[in-house]
ZAKEKE-879598 format. One line per field, with one value per residue (C-alpha): residue number from 1; x, y, z. Coordinates in pm, whole numbers, m for minus. Example, Ala and Ser with C-alpha at 12.3 -4.5 7.8 and 13.67 -1.06 7.14 Angstrom:
ZAKEKE-879598
n <- c(1,2) .
xx <- c(1230,1367) .
yy <- c(m450,m106) .
zz <- c(780,714) .
end
This chain:
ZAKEKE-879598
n <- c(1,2,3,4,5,6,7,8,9,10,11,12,13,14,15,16,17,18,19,20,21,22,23,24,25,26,27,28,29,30,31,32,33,34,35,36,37,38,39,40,41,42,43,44,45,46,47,48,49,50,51,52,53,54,55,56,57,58,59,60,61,62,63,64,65,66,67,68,69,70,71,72,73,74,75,76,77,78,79,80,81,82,83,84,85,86,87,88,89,90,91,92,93,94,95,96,97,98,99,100,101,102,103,104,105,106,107,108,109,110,111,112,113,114,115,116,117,118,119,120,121,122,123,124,125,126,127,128,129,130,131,132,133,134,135,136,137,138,139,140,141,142,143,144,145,146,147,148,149,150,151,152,153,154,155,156,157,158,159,160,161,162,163,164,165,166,167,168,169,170,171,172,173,174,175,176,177,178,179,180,181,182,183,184,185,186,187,188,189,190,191,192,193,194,195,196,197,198,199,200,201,202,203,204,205,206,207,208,209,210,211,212,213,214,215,216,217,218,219,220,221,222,223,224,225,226,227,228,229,230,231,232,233,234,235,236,237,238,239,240,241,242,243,244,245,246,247,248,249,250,251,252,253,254,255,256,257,258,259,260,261,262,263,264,265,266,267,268,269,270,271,272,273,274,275) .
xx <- c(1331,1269,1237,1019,1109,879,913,795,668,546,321,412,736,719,429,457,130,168,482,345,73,306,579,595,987,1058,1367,1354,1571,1769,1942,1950,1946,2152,2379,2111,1826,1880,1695,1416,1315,935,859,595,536,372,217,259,69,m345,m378,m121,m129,m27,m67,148,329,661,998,1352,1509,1806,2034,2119,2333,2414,2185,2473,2502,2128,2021,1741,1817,1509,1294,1466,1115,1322,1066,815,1041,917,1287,1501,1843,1992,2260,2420,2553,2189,2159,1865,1681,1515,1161,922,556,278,18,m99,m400,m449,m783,m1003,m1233,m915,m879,m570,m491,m490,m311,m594,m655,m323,m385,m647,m453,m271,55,108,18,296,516,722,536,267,426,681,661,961,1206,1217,1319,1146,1255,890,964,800,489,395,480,225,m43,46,m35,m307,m423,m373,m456,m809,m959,m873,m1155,m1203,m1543,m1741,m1655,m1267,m1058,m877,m506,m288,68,m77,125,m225,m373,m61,m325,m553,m341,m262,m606,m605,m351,m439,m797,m629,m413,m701,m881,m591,m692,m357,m315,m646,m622,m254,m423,m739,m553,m291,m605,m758,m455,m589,m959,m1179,m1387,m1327,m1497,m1471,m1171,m1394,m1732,m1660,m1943,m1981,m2134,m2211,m2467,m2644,m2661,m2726,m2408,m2444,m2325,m2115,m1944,m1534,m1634,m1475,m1287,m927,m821,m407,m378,m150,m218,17,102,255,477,807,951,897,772,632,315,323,12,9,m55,m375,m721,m1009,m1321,m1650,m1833,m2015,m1690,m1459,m1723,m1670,m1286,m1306,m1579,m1346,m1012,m849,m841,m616,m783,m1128,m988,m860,m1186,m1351,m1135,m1159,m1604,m1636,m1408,m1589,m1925) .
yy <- c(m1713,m1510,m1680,m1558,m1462,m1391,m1106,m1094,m847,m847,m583,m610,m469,m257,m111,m279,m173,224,140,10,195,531,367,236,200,18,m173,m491,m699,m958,m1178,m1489,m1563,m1277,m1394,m1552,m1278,m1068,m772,m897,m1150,m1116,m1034,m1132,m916,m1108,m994,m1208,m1261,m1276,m1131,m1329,m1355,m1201,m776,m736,m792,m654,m685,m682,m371,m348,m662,m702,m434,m265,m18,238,176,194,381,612,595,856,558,349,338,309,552,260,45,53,38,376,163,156,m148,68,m334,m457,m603,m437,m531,m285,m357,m177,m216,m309,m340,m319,m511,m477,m541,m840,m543,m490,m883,m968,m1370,m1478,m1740,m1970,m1876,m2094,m2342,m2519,m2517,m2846,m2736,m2394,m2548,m2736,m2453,m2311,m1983,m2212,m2488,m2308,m1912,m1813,m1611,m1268,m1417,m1718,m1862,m1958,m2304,m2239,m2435,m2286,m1927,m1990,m2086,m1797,m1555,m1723,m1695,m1308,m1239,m1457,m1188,m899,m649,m351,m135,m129,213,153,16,m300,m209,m317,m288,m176,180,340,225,381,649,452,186,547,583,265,296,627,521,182,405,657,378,239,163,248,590,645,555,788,1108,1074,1016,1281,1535,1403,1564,1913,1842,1780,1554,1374,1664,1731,1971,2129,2177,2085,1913,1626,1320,1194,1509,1412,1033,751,747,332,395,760,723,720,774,1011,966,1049,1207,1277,1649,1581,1271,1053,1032,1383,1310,1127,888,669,979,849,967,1199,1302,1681,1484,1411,1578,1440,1483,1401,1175,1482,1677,1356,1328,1698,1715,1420,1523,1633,1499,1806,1717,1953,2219,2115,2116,2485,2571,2428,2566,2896,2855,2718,3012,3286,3118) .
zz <- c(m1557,m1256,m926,m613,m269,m16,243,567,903,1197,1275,1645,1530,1199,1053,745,647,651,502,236,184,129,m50,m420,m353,m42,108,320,484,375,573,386,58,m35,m249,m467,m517,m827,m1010,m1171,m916,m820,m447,m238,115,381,696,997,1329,1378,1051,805,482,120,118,m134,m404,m637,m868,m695,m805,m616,m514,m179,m58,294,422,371,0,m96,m377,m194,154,236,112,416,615,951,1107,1079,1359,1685,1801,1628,1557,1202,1163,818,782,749,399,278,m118,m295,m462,m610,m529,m790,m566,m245,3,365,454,327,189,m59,m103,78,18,399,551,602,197,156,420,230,m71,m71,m261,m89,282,268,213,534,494,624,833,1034,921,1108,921,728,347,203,m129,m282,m571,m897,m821,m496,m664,m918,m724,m477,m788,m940,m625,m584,m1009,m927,m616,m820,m793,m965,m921,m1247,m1316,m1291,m1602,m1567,m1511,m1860,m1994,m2292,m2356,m2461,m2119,m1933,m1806,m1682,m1511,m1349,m1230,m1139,m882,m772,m668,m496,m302,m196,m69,153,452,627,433,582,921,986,818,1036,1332,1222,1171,1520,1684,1624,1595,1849,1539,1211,912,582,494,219,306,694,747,978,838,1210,1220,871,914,1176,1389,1333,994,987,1264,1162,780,587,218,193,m157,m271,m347,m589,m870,m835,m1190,m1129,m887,m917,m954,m618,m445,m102,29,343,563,429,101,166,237,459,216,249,m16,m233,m229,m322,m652,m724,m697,m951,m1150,m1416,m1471,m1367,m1002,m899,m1030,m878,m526,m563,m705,m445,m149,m290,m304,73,121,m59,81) .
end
């Protein structure tokens, strides 16, 4: 039976959150516990500070191992410390990513979620969360999950994610439109695009919502769509800001109005274009 181990970071000190958000393949440390995690173990990633609670969760893929013995060292995420050293002795463990939450609009599980649970609030996650691994017991595990599995929310129009081989393409979809929708994919690209704009705009059409609606309710909107599906790419392939295209509501509907999305954008680019 697999056991649990929960991760945790401190946003003060890595942005776990981008992190996350761009990569289905990511490494954290392990200082404890090492000799005891194993592939196949489920992972939990926890954010700590004013916001703490349960963004994420994954399977152990790689044992503990130095950071200079890692599988996909590119996948490393050291850009996301606020201090540049790499310790190559760091033990890091490689997990992949099933799903992400960062905001309570994505239902994270917060830590006052857990505190009124009277299993899981006894837990040192919640009494005394100091620490990067925590082993998590069977029975706090399971309420952690049921936890997570009960706030799952999925808009009417998208298909419930299964392991069924025939629903492969929709689980897919599934992930794609979670990942569009990311909060922290959002916020880099519009402050990437900010850097040589004097206004956030649709890339397409280049309108600016803030001169069509109230400015109470445009003001900072805009959609964010991945030029590329991700069920293209490879395996693991992180998400990078040139990745991704600042859209505007009507345009996001037209690239997907067909599920040739790709093909849609380049359409598109070529009409505002030719307009």
């Amino acid at each position: 039976m697999a056991d649990t181990y929960l991760f945790q970071g401190n946003p003060k000190h890595y942005d776990m959150d981008t992190y996350l958000a761009t990569h289905p393949y990511i490494y954290w440390r392990c200082p404890n516990y090492k000799d005891k995690v194993q592939i196949g173990d489920k992972a939990i990633l926890w954010r700590a500070g004013k916001d703490a609670g349960m963004i994420a969760i994954g399977e152990i893929v790689e044992a503990p191992t130095p950071a200079s013995s890692i599988k996909f060292p590119e996948l490393l995420g050291q850009r996301f410390w606020t201090s540049d050293e790499i310790d190559l002795n760091d033990i890091k463990v490689g997990i992949v990513i099933s799903e992400v939450r960062l905001t309570n609009g994505e239902h994270l599980i917060t830590r006052e979620h857990f505190k009124l649970d009277s299993v899981v609030s006894k837990h040192r996650i919640i009494t005394n969360p100091t620490g990067t691994v925590f082993e998590i017991e069977d029975t706090v595990a399971k309420l952690m999950f049921a936890a997570w599995n009960n706030s799952c929310d999925f808009d009417t129009d998208d298909p419930a994610p299964s392991k069924d081989t025939d629903s492969e393409g929709k689980y897919s979809y599934v992930l794609h439109k979670r990942r569009e929708r990311s909060s922290a994919l959002r916020k880099a690209k519009v402050k990437h695009f900010l850097t040589t704009n004097d206004f956030i705009h649709c890339e397409l059409c280049r309108v600016n919502l803030n001169d069509k609606y109230p400015n109470s309710l445009s003001e900072g909107y805009i959609e964010v769509h991945h030029i590329k599906p991700i069920s293209t790419l490879k395996e693991h392939t992180p998400t990078h800001i040139d990745d991704l295209i600042l859209l505007c509501p009507n345009c996001h509907r037209m690239v997907h109005r067909t599920k040739d999305a790709e093909k849609n954008l380049e359409e598109l680019k070529k009409w505002f274009v030719d307009e």
